[in-house]
C-alpha positions in Angstrom: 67.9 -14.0 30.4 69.3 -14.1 27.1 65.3 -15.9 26.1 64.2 -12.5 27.7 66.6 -10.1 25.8 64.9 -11.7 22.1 61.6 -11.9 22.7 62.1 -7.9 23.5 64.0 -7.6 20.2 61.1 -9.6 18.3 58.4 -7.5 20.1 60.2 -4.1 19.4 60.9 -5.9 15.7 58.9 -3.5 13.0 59.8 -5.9 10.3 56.6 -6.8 8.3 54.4 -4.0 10.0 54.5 -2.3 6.4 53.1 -5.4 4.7 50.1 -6.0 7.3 49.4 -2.5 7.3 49.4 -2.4 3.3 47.4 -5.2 3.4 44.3 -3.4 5.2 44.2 -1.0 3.3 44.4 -2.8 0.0 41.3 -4.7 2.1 39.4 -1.2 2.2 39.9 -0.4 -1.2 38.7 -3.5 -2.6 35.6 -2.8 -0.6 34.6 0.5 -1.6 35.7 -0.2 -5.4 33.3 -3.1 -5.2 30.5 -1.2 -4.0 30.9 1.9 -6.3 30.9 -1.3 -9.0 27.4 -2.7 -7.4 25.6 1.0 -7.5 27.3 1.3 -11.3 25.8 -1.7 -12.0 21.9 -1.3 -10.7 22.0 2.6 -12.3 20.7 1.2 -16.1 18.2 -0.5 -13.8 16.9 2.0 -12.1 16.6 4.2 -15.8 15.2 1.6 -17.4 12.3 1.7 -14.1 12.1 5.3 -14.6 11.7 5.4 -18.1 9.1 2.9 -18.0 7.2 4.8 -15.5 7.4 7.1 -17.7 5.8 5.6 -20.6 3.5 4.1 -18.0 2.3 7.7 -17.3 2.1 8.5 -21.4 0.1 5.9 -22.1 -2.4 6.5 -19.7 -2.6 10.1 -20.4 -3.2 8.9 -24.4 -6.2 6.7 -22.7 -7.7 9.5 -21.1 -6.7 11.8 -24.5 -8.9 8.9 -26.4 -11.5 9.0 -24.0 -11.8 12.9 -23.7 -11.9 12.7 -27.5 -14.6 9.7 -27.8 -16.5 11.5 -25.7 -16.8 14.6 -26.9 -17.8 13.7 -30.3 -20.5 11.8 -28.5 -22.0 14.0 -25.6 -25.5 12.8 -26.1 -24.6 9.0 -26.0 -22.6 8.4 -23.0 -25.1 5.8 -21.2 -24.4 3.3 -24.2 -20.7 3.5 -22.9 -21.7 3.0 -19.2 -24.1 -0.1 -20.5 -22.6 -3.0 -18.2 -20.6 -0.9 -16.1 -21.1 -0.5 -12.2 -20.4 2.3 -9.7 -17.6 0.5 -8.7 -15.7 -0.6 -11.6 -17.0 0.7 -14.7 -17.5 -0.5 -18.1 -14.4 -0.6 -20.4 -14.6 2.1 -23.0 -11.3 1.5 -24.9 -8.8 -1.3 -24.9 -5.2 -0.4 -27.2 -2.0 -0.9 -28.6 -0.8 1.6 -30.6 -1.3 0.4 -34.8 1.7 0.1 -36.7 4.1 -0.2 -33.6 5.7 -3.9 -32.2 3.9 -5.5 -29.0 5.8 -4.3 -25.7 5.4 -1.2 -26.5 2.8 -0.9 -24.2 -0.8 -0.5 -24.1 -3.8 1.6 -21.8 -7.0 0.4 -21.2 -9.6 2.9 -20.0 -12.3 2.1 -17.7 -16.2 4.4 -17.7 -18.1 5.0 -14.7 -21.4 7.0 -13.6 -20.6 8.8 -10.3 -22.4 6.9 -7.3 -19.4 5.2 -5.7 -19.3 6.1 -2.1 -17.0 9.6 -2.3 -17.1 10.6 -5.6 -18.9 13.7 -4.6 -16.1 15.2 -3.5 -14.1 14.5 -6.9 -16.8 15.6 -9.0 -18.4 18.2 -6.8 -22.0 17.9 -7.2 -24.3 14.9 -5.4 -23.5 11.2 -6.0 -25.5 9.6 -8.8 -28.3 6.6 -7.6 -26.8 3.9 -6.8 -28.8 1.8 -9.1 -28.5 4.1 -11.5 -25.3 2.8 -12.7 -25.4 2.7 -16.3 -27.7 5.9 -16.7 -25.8 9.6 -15.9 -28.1 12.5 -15.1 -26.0 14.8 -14.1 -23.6 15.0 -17.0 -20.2 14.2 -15.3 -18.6 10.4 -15.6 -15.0 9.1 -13.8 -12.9 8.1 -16.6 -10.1 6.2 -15.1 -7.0 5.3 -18.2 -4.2 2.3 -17.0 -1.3 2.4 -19.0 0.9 -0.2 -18.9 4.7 -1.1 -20.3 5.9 -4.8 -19.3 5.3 -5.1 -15.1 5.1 -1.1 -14.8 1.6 0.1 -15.0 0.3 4.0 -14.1 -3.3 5.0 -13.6 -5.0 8.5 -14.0 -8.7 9.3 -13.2 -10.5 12.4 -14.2 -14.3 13.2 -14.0 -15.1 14.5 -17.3 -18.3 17.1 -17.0 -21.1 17.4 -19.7 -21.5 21.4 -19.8 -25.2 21.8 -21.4 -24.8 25.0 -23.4 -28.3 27.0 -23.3 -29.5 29.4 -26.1 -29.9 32.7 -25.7 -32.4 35.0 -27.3 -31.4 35.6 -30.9 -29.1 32.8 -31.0 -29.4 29.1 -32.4 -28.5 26.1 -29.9 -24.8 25.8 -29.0 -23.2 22.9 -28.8 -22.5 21.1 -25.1 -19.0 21.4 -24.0 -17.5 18.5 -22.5 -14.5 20.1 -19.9 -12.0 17.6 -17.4 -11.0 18.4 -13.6 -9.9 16.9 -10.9 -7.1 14.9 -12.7 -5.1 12.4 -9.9 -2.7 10.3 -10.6 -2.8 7.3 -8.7 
């Protein structure tokens, strides 16, 4: 009887509840304070993605920028920039770092190409080039597609660049072609 009576004392005994129970919870907060610690830690990574995405993006958009440029100042001549190129992937019209600036800065390369790929009709809006007719545009529009690339993050932007023919009008020397961009698409 009397083995009876103290096991019911020790089972009604709260004595060293307070230390199991402030135990858990020193358990839970550990846990959460390690991982608020493991997203604090992996935010600088994900800015340092984002800002390379970034310049990614800029860098392509200064490939295109160099390309809209290059060919503008030479509308007549764009069939010596599509020499080698195919309908697929184009000939390679610039290729750059940035002068005066460290390496890892990044770079874009920018890639030429006459419209007969399979679909480009519906990015440039008029009827595919001939097939074989890769290195020779007729119909005044090109795909200009720019990478630009910082360490393993890379961004590409195609745009068809159109060759408007200006015609002259009655009383009025010949106006220079105008060389317009649509259908940007980042991809």
């Amino acid at each position: 009887m009397r083995a009876l009576a103290e096991s019911r004392r020790l089972v009604h005994d709260e004595r060293g509840a307070a230390l199991v129970l402030a135990l858990m919870v020193l358990v839970g907060l550990t846990a959460l304070a390690l991982a608020l610690l493991s997203i604090g830690a992996s935010e600088p990574q994900i800015s340092r993605n984002h800002a390379d995405m970034l310049r990614a993006r800029y860098l392509a958009e200064a490939g295109i920028e160099h390309a809209y440029d290059t060919l503008a100042r030479n509308v007549g001549f764009w069939n010596v920039y599509l020499t080698g190129g195919t309908c697929s992937a184009g000939a390679v019209l610039a290729q750059s770092t940035f002068p005066g600036v460290p390496d890892g800065y990044g770079e874009f390369t920018v890639r030429i190409r006459n419209d007969c790929e399979p679909g480009d009709d519906r990015i440039t809006g008029v009827h595919l080039e001939d097939v074989v007719n890769a290195t020779s545009d007729t119909n005044g529009k090109v795909i200009v597609t720019s990478t630009g690339g910082i360490g393993h993050t890379v961004h590409t932007v195609a745009v068809v660049i159109a060759r408007n023919v200006a015609t002259s009008s009655f009383g009025q020397g010949g106006l220079p072609d105008k060389v317009t961009t649509h259908s940007w698409a980042d991809q």
